[in-house]
Every structure is written in structure tokens, then in C-alpha cells.
Backbone bond lengths (Angstrom), bond angles and torsions (degrees), N, CA, C in turn:
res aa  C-N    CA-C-N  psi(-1)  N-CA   C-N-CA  omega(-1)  CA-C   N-CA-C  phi
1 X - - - 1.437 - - 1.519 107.95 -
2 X 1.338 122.66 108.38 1.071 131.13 171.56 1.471 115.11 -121.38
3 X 1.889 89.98 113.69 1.531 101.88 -165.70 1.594 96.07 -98.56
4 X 0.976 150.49 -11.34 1.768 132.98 167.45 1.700 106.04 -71.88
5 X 1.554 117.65 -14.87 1.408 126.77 -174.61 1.928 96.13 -34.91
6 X 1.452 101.43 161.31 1.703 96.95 -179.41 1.593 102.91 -98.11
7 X 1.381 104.34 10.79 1.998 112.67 -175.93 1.021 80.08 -91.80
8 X 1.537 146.47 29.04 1.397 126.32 147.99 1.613 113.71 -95.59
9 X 0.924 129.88 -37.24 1.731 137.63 151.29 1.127 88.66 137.33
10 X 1.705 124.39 -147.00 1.304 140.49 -164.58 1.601 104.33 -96.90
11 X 1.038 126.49 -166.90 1.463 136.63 167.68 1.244 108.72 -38.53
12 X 1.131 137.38 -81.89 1.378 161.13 160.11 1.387 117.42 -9.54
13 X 1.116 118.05 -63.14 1.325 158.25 -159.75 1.782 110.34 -80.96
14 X 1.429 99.51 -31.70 1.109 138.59 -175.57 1.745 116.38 -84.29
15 X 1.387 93.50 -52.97 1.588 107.09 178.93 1.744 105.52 -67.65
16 X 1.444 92.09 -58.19 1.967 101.84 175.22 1.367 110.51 -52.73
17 X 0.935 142.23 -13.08 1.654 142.14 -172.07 1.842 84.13 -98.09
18 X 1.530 138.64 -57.24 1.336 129.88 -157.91 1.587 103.35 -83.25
19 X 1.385 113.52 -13.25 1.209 117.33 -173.02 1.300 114.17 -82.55
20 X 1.365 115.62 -39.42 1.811 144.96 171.85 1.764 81.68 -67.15
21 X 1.130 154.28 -67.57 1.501 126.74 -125.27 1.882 75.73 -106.54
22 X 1.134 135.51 -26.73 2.023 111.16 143.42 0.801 123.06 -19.44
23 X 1.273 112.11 -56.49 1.493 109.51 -168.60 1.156 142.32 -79.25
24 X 1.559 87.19 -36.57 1.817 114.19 161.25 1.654 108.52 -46.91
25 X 1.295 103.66 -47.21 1.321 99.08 -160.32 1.444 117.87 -84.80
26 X 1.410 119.62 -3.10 1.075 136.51 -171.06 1.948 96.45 -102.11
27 X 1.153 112.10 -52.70 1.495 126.54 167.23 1.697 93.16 -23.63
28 X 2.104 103.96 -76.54 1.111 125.68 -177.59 2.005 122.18 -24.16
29 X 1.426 66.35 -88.09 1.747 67.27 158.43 1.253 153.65 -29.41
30 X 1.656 113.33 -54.81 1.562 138.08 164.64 1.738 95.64 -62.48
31 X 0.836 125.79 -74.88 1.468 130.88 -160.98 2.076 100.53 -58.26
32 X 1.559 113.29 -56.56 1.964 92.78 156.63 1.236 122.94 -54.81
33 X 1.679 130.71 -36.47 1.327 112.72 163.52 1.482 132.00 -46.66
34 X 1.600 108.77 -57.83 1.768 103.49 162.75 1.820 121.50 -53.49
35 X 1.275 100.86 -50.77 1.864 77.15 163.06 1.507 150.52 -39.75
36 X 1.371 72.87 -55.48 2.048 80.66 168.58 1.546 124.14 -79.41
37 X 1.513 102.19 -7.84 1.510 96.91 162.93 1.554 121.41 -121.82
38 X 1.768 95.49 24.69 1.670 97.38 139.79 1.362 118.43 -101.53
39 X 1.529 111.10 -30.05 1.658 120.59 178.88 2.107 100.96 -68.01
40 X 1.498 103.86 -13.38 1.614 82.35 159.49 1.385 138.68 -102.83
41 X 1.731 106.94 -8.30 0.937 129.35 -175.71 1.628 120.15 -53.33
42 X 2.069 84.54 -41.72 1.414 100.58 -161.51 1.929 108.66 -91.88
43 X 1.584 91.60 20.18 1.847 112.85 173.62 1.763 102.08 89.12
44 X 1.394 106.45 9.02 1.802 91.41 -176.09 1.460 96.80 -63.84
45 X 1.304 124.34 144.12 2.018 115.36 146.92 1.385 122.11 -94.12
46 X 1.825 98.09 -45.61 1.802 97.77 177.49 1.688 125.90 -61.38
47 X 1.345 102.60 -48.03 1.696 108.85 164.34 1.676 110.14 -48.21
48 X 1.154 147.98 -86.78 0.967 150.26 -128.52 1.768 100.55 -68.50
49 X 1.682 99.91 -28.89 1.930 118.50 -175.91 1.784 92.98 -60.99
50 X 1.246 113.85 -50.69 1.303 133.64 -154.70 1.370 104.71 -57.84
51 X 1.593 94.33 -65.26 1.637 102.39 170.71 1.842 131.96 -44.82
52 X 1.067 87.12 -48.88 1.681 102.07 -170.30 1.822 97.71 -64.68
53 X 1.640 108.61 -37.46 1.310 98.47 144.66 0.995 155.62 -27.89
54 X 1.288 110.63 -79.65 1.372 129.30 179.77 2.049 110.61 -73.19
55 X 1.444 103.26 -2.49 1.286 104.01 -174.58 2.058 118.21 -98.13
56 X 1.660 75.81 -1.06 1.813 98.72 -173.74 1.518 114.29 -129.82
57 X 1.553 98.89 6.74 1.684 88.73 151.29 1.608 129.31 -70.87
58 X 1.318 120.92 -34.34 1.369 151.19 -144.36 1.942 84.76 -71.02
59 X 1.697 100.98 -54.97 0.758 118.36 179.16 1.849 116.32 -39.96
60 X 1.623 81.83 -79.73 2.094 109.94 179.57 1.658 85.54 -34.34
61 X 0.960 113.52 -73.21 1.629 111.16 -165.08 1.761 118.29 -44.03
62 X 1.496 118.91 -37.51 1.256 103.51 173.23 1.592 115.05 -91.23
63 X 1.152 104.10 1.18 1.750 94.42 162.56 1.351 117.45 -82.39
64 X 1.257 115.58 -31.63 1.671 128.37 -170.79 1.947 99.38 -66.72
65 X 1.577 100.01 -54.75 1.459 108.72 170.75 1.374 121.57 -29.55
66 X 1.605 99.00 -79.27 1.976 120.72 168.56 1.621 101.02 -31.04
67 X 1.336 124.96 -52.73 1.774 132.82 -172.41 1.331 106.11 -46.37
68 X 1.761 99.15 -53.21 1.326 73.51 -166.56 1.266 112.31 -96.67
69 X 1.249 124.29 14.12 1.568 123.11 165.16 1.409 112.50 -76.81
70 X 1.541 130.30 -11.14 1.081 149.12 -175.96 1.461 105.64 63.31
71 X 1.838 110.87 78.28 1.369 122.42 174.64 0.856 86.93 -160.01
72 X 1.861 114.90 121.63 1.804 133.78 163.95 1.247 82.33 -85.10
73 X 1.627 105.02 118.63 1.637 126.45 131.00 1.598 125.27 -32.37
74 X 1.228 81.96 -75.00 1.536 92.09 -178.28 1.682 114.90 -50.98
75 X 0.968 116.82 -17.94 1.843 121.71 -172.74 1.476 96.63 -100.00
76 X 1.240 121.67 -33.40 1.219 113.88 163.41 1.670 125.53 -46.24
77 X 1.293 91.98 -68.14 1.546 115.90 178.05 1.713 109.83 -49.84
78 X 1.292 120.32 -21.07 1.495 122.55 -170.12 1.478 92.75 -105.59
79 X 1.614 126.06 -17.04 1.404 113.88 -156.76 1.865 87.30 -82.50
80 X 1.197 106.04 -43.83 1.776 108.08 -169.77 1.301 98.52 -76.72
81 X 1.285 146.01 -62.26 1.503 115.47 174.90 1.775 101.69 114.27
82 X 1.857 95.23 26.98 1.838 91.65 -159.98 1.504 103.61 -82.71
83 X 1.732 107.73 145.91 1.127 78.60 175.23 1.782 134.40 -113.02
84 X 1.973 93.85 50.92 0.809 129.18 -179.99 1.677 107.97 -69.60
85 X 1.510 90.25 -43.94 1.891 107.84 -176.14 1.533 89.91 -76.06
86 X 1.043 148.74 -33.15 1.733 130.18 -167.78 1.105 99.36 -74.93
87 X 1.354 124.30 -31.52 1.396 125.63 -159.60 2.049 104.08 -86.82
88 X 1.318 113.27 -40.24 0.854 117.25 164.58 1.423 104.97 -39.94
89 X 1.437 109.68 -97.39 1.457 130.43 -162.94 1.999 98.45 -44.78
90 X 0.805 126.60 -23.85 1.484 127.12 173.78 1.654 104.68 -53.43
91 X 1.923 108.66 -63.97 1.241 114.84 -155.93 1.846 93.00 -72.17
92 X 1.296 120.80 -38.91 1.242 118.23 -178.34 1.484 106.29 -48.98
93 X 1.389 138.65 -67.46 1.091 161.80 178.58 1.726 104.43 -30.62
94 X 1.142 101.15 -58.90 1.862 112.57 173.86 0.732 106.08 -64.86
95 X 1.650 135.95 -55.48 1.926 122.18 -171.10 0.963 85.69 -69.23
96 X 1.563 157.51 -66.12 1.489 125.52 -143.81 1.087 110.53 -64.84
97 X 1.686 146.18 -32.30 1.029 144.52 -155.52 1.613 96.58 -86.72
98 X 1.277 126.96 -52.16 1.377 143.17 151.11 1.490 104.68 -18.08
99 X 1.201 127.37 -80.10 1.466 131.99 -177.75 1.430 119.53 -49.59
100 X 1.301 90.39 -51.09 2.022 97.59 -173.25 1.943 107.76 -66.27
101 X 1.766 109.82 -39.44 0.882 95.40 178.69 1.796 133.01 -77.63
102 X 1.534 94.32 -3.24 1.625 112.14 172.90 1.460 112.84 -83.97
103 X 1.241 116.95 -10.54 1.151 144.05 -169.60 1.714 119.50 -97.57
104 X 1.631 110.97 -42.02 1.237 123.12 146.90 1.637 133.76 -81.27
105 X 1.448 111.11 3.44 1.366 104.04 -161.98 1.931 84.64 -110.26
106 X 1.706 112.32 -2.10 0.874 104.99 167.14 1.726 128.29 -94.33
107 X 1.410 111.31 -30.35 1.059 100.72 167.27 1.527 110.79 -80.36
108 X 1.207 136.70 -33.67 1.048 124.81 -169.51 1.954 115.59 -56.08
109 X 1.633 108.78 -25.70 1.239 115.28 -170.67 1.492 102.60 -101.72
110 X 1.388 114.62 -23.00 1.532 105.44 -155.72 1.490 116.07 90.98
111 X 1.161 108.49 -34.39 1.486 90.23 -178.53 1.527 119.64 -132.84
112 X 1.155 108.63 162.75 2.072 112.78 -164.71 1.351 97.93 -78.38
113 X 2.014 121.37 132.53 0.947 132.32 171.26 1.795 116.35 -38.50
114 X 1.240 110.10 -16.85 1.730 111.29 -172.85 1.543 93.56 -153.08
115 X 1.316 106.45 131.54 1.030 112.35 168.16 1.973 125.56 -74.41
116 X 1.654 89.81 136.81 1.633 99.79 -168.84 1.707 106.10 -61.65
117 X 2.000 110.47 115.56 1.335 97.93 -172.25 1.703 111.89 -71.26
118 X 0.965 114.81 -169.23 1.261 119.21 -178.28 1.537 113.43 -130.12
119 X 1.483 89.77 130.18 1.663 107.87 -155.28 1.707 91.48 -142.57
120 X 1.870 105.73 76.97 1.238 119.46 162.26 1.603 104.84 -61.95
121 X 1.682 128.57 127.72 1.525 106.59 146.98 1.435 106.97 -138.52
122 X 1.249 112.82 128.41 1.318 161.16 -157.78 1.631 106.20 -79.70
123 X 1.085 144.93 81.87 1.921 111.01 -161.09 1.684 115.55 -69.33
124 X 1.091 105.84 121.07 1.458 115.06 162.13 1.354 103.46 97.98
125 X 1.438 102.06 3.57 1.754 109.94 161.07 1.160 133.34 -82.30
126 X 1.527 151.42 147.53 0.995 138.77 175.16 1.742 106.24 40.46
127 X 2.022 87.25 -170.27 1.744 90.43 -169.09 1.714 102.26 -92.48
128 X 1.388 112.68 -0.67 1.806 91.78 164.24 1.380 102.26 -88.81
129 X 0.991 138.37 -40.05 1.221 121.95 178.40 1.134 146.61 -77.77
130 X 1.580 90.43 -1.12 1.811 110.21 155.38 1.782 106.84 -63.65
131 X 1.484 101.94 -42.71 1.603 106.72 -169.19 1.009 105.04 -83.50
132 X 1.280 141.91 -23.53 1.925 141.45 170.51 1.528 82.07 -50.05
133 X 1.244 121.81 -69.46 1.372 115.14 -137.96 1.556 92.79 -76.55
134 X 0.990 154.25 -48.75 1.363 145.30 -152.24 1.427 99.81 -83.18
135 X 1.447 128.56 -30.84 1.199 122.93 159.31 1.559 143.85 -61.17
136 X 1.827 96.41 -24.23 0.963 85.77 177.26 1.702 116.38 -100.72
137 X 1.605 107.12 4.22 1.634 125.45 170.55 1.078 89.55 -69.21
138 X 1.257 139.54 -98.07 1.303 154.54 -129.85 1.918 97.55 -68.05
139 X 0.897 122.68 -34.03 1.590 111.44 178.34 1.444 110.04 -84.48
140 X 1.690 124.57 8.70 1.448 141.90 -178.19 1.556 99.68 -93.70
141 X 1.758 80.29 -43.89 1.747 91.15 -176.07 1.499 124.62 -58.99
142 X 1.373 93.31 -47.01 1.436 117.95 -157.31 1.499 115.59 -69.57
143 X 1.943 111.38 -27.97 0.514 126.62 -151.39 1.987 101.08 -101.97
144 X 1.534 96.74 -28.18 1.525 96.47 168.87 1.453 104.03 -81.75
145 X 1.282 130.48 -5.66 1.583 133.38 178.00 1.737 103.33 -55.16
146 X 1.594 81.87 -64.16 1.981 105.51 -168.80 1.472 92.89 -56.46
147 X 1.256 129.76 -5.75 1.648 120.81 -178.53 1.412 101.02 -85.88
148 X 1.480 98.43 -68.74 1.730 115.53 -178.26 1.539 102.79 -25.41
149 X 1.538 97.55 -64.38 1.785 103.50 -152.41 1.748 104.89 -79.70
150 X 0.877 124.14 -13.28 1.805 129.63 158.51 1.257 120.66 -47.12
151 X 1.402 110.82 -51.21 1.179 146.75 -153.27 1.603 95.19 -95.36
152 X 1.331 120.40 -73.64 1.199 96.92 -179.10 1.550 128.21 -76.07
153 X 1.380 130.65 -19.12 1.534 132.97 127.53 1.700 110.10 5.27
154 X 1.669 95.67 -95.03 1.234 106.86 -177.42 1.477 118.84 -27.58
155 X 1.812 105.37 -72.56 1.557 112.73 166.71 1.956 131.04 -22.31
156 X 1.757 90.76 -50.65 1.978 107.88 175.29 1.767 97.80 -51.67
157 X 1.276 102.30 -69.41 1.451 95.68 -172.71 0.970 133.76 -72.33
158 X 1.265 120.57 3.46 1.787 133.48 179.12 1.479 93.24 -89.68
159 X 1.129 139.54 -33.62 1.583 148.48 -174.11 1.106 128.91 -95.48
160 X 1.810 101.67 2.04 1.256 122.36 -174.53 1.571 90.82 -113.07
161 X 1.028 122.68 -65.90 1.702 135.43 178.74 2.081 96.19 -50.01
162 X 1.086 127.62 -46.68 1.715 102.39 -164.74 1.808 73.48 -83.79
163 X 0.975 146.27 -39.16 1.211 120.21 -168.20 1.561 123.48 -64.20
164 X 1.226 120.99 -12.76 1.319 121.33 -166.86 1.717 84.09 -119.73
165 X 1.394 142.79 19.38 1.612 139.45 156.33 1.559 96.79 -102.26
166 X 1.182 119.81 -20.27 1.923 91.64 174.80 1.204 120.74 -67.40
């Protein structure tokens, strides 16, 4: 990851690219919070731990980043006073309490506030298992696509750049 790269654009161009991966990551976040407090609902404990994990590295990582550029986030966020950040840290604050307590009401009882539905799929059975299978082609597909078209991307502009150095 090379962020001084000039495939970041101009100033502008620059800000909208950090402003977009805000959002993402904020997107990110909200959307692992509702997971793990459906994966606790349905009595998981280890999944939902996992998630909330894996949903706050994204995070850990752009504070560590800002560090070492020598910019506290967090002092930022307290210097403006938005109350975009209360609202954040609010909804964060509720799913965890949300999760953990779906999370304790399961061990404490034994059993998951909702029962886990049941989602037999069969391949090439019925209509989920029409969609297992086309889902799991097409994200095989899709996924050697995002190769192809990277790849040849890369190639256009490599042939574009020695062509415009002669």
C-alpha cells in the first residue's frame, strides 16, 4: 500500500478517496456489529467474539496508521465535538451491550434467545440448492474475473505509460 503513490489523484481527489474509505469503515463496522448480534441471538458465543473481532481491526489499524503519522484520532474526534462521533460511539456502545447480553442469557439458560432456523441445502436440490450452487459458481467466477480484469488493467496502463516515455 503505497499511499504518497500519484494513483491517489490531486488534493481533492485525495481527500474523496480517505473520505470514501470513512465510510467504508464505518459502513464496516455497523454492519459486523449487526452480525454478531444476530449470531448471538441465535445462542452462538464464539462467533459473535470472533466477529466483533475481526470487525475492529480495520479500525486498530487506522489508528496505529494516524500514530505513526503522528495524528491522535481520537483528539481529533473530541477536538470537533461532532455529534456524528456520539452517535457513533452510542450505537457501538448498544450493540455490545446487546450482544454480550444475548450472549449471557445464553449461557446462563442453556439455550439461544431464538431458535437456530434451519437452512438444510442439498446441492442441486430444491430452490436453496439451486442458489448454493450458483452462488458458489459464480463467486469462483467472479472471483477469477477480478483477477482477469486487474491484470489486464494493470497491463492497459503499463502500455500506456512506456508509450507516452518514448
Amino acid at each position: 500500500m503505497d499511499l504518497d503513490s500519484p494513483a491517489y489523484g490531486d488534493e481533492r481527489e485525495r481527500a474523496v478517496s480517505m473520505e470514501s474509505s470513512a465510510f467504508g469503515l464505518t459502513a464496516g463496522l455497523y454492519v459486523g456489529l449487526l452480525a454478531a448480534l444476530a449470531a448471538s441471538l441465535f445462542g452462538l458465543i464464539l462467533l459473535p467474539v470472533v466477529m466483533l473481532v475481526v470487525t475492529v481491526v480495520p479500525l486498530v489499524a487506522a489508528l496505529w496508521y494516524a500514530s505513526r503519522r503522528n495524528v491522535n484520532l481520537q483528539r481529533l474526534a473530541e477536538n470537533v465535538g461532532a455529534r456524528s462521533t456520539v452517535v457513533g460511539i452510542t450505537i457501538y456502545g448498544v450493540a455490545m451491550v446487546l450482544i454480550f447480553a444475548a450472549m449471557t442469557y445464553t449461557v446462563l439458560t442453556g439455550e439461544p434467545m431464538r431458535p437456530t432456523p434451519s437452512l438444510e441445502v442439498t446441492p442441486d436440490e430444491g430452490f436453496l440448492g439451486g442458489i448454493a450452487q450458483g452462488a458458489v459458481i459464480g463467486g469462483m467466477i467472479g472471483g477469477l474475473a477480478a483477477i482477469v480484469g486487474g491484470v489486464h488493467s494493470f497491463r492497459r496502463v503499463s502500455r500506456r505509460r512506456a508509450g507516452r516515455d518514448r
